[in-house]
N, C-alpha and C positions, 0 to 999 in steps of 0.2 A: 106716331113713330117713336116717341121719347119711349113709351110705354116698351113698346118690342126691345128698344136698345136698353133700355134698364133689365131686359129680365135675360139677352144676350148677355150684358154685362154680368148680373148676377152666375148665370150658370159656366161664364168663363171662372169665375170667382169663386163659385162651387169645384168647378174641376180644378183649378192650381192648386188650391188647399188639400185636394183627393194626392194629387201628386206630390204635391208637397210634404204630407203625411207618410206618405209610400216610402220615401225616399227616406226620410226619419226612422221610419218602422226599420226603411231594412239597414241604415247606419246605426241605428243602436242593436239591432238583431245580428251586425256581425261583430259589435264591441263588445256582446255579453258572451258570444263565444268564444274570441281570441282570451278574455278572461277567464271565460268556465275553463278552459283548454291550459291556459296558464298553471289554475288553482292543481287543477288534476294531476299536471306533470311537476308541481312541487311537495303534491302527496304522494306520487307513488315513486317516485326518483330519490336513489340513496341520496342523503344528505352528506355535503365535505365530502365527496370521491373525488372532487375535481384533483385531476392532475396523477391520483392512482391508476397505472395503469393494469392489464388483465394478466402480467405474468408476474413474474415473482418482486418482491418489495425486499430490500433492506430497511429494517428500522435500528434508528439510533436513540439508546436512553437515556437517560441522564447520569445514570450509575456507570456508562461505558460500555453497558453492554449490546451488542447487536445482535438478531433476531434478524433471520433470512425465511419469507416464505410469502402467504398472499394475505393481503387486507380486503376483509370479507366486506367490513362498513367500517365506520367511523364517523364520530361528532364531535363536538366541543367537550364530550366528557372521557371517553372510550374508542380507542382503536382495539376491532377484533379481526383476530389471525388466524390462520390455519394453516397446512401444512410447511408447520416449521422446524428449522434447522440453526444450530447458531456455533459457533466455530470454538471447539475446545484446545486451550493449549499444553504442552506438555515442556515445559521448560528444562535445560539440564543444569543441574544446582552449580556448577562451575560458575564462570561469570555470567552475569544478568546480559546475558548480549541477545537479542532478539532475533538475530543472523541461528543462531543455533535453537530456535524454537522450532517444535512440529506441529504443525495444524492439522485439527478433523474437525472435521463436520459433522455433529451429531445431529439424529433425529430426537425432537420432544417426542419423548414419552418412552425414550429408555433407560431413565432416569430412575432410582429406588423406589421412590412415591409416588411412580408411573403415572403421570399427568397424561389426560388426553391432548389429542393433536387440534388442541383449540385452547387462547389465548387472549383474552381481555387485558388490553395494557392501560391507563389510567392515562388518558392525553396530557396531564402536565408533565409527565415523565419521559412522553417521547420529543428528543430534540427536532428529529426531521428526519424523513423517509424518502429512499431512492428508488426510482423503478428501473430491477436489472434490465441489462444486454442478456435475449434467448443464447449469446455467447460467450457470454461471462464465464468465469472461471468458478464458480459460486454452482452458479441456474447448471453450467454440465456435469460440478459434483452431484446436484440433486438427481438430476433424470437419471445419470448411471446407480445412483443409491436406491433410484426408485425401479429398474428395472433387475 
């Protein structure tokens, strides 16, 4: 009888290890995919978007100038831009009072040395970027500009 229980014993001891491998197999078969899955969507996903949203951006530089339009990407070295617009002013030589200034909105690339309407700004030169209001006073110059 010993003989029968020892080989019961054994092929119990055969199967827990069968199951117990299974189980192993498939807990690291779903860690290497949550990782594959990981890897992939930190390759193919813009880097530093977080917080840009999909309509239009103000960026502030450090010279004081501001740039109105969309960020296409950006990293730690380069923010690039595209349909942009940045506010010229026309001051009247009277007193410096800013009450009497006029604002427009130019489009890049009507400029003498007609630049395209794409922009690489050098990241230590941008202070910090907003993402406009679709009702901003700004984003409704644009769309009327652009129709």
């Amino acid at each position: 009888m010993s003989g029968l229980s020892g080989r019961c014993e054994t092929k119990m001891v055969v199967k827990m290890e069968k199951i117990i491998q299974s189980k192993t197999f498939a807990s690291i078969s779903v860690a290497l995919v949550i990782v594959l899955l990981a890897v992939i969507g930190y390759l193919i996903l813009p880097k530093g978007m977080s917080g840009v949203g999909t309509g239009y951006q103000a960026v502030f530089l450090t010279n004081g100038q501001v740039y109105f339009g969309k960020i296409q990407s950006l990293d730690d070295k380069t923010v690039k831009m595209n349909k942009i617009y940045y506010l010229q002013t026309q001051i009247k030589v009277q007193p410096a009072d800013i009450t009497n200034a006029n604002f427009s909105l130019v489009k890049l690339g009507s400029e003498l040395h007609g630049p395209e309407d794409q922009m690489f700004i050098t990241r230590s030169q941008v202070i910090f970027w907003e993402n406009l209001k679709a009702d901003s006073k700004v984003v409704q110059a644009i769309n009327k500009a652009q129709k």
